[in-house]
C-alpha positions as CSV (number, residue, x, y, z in Angstrom):
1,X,-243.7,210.0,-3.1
2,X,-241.7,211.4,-0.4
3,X,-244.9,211.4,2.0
4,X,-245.6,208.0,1.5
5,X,-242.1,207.0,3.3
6,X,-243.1,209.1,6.0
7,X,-246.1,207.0,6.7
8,X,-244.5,204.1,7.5
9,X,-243.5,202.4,10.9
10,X,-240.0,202.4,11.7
11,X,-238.8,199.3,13.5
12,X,-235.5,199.0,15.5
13,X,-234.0,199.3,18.4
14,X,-235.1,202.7,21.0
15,X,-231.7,204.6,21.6
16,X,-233.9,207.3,22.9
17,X,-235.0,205.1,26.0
18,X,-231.2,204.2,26.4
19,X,-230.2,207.7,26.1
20,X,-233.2,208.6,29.2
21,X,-232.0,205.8,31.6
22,X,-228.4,207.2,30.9
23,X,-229.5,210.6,31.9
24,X,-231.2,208.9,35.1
25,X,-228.7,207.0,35.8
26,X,-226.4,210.5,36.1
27,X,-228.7,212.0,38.0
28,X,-228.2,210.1,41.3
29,X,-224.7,211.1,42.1
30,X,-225.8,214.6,41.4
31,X,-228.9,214.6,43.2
32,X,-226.9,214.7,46.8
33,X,-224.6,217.8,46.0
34,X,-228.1,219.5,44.9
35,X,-229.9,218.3,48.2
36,X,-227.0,219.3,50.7
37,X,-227.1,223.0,48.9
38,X,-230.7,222.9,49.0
39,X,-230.7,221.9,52.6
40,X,-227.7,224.3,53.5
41,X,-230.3,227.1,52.5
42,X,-233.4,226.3,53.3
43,X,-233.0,223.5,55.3
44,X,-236.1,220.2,55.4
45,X,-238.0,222.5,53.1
46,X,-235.5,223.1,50.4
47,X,-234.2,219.4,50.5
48,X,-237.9,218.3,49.7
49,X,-238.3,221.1,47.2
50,X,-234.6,219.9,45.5
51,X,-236.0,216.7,45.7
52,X,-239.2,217.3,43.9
53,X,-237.3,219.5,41.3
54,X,-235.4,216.4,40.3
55,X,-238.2,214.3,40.0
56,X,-239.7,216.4,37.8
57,X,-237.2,216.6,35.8
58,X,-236.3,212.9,35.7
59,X,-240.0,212.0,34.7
60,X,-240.2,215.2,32.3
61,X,-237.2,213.1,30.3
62,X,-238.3,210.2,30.1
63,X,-242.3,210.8,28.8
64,X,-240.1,212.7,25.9
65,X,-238.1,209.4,25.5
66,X,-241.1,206.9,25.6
67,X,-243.2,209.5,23.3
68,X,-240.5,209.2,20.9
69,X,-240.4,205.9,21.4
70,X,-244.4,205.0,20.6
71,X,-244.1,207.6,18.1
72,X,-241.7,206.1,15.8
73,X,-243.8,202.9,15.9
74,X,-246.8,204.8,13.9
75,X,-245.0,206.7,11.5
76,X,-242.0,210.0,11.0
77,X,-245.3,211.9,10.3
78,X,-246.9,211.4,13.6
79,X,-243.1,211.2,15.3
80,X,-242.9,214.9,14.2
81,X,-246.4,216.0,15.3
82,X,-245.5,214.0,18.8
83,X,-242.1,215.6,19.2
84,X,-243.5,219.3,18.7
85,X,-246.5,219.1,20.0
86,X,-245.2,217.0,23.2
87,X,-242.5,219.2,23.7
88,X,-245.1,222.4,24.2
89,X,-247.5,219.9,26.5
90,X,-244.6,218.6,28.3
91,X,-243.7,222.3,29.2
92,X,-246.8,223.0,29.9
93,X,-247.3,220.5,32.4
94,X,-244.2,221.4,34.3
95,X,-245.5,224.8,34.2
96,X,-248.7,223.9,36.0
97,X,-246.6,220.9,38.5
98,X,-244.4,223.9,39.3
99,X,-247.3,226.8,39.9
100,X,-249.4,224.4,41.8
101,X,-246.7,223.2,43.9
102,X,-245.7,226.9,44.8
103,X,-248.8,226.7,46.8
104,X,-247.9,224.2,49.3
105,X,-246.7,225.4,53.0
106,X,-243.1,223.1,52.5
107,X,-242.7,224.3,49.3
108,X,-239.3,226.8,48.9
109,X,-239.6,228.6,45.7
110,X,-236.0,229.0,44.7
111,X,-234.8,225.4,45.2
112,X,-237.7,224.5,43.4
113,X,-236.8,226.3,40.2
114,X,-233.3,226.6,40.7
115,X,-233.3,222.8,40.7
116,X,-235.8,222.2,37.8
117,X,-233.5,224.3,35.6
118,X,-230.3,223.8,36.3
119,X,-231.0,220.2,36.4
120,X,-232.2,220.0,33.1
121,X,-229.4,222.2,31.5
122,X,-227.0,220.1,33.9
123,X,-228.0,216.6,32.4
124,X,-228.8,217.6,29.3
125,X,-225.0,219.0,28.3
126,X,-223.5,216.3,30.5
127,X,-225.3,213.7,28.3
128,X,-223.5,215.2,25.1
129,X,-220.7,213.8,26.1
130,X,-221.6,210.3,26.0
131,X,-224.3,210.4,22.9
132,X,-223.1,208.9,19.8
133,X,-224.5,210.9,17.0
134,X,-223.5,208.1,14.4
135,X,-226.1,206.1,12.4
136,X,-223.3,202.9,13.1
137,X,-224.3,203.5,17.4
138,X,-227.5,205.4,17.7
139,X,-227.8,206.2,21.2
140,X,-224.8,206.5,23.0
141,X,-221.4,205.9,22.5
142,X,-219.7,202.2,22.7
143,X,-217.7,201.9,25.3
144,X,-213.8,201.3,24.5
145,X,-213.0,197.8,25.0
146,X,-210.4,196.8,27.6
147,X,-207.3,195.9,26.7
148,X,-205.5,192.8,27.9
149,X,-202.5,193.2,29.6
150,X,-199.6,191.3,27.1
151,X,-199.3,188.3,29.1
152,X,-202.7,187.2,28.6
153,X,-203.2,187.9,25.4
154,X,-199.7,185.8,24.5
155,X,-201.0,183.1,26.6
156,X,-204.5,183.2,24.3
């Protein structure tokens, strides 16, 4: 019985996807403090190399959100299979991004995986702060609403 209500298609809104453009979204006032370190150190070559780093990163996010997303779609069963299994591939494929790029001449080596980690750790435990973890707001947290200031809301 129970694996018959893993088969079937969940429907719904994607808070993964709005969880991944939130992480995006904080990565652009952090991307400058990491490129001005990067370029402090290594100068063009560890700005492009910072740069890259966070690119990777950014996409390596969001194919996890939109292969949870299309995952869901089918069924938990193959949700579970995609999370696992994309999780190793995904790492896999930064692995090989990262070796390949080592071997380019304007490639710096430590910007490179200084950024790739730290980047990812960074985002990751900023984004706690702001994820709901409530089946009422899956995805991230509501916002507080404003409030009015006492004359207008006499007035209303």
């Amino acid at each position: 019985m129970l694996t018959e209500s893993r088969s079937i298609p969940i429907d719904g809104p994607a808070p993964e996807l709005q969880v991944a453009r939130d992480l995006m979204r904080r990565a652009i006032p952090v991307a400058p403090v990491i490129l001005i370190a990067a370029g402090i150190g290594w100068g063009l070559n560890g700005v492009a190399s910072a740069a890259i780093g966070i690119g990777l990163v950014v996409i390596n996010l969001l194919i996890a959100a939109l292969t949870i997303t299309y995952a869901i779609r089918i069924s938990l069963n193959v949700l579970m299979g995609a999370v696992m299994f994309g999780f190793i591939a995904r790492l896999g494929l930064l692995t090989v991004a990262v070796v390949l790029l080592r071997h380019l001449s304007f490639i710096e080596d430590i910007p490179l995986l200084f950024t790739v980690l730290i980047t990812h750790i960074g985002l990751l435990a900023w984004e706690t702060r702001y994820v709901s973890m409530s089946l009422a707001y899956p995805g991230l947290k509501p916002r507080a609403a404003q409030k009015k200031p006492l004359k207008e809301a006499d007035a209303a």
